[in-house]
N, C-alpha and C positions, 0 to 999 in steps of 0.2 A: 504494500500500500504506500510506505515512503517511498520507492523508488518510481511509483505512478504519478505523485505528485508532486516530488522533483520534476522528474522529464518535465513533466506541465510547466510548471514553473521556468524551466531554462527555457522551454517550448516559448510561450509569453515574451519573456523577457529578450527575445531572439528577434521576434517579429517586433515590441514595441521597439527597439534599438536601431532599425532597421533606417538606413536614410534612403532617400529615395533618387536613384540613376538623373544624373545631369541631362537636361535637355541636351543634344548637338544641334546647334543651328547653324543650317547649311548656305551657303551662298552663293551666287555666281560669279563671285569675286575674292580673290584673297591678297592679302599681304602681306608680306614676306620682309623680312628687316631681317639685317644680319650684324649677328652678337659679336664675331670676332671666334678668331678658332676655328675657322670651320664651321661655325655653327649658327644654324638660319631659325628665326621665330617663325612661324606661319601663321595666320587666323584668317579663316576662311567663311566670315561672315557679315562678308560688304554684301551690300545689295545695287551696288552699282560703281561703275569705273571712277565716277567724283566722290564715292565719299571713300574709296581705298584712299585715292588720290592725297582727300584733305586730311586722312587720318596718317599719313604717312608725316605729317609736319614741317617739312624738307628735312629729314633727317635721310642722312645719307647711306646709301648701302641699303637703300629699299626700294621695293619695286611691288608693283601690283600685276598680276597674272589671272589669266581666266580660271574657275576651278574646273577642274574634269571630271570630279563626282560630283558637282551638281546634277538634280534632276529637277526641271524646272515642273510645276506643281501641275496634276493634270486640270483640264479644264471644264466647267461643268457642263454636263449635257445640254444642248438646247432645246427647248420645249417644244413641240409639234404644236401644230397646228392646226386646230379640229377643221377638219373641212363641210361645208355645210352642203346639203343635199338641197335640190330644189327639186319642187314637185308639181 
């Protein structure tokens, strides 16, 4: 019986603990700044070529690139049109 109510208990405590997965938000733009070393930041959550641009600050060693795992969002169906019967 204590070892059913432990489980539960770490059971509980498992899920209230739990944080919850960071959204990725995706873009069709990204920027790319480079740290030195070798080594490039990327964020790839412009939503267009001026505002990569203005968040770059003229800081040098940055550049803004298309993303290639963008999928741009699909589109919503468009509604028919009842056609009307004449009699």
């Amino acid at each position: 019986m204590r070892i059913a109510m432990m489980a539960g208990l770490l059971a509980a405590v498992g899920v209230v603990g739990a944080e919850p997965g960071l959204a990725r938000v995706e873009g069709p733009w990204c920027l790319h700044t480079t740290l030195g070393m070798d080594a490039v930041s990327s964020r790839c959550d412009m939503p267009s070529y001026e505002t990569c641009r203005a968040a770059m600050g003229g800081t040098s060693g940055a550049s803004c690139t298309q993303n290639p795992y963008y999928a741009q969002p699909a589109a919503a169906p468009r509604a028919r049109k009842a056609s009307r019967r004449s009699y």
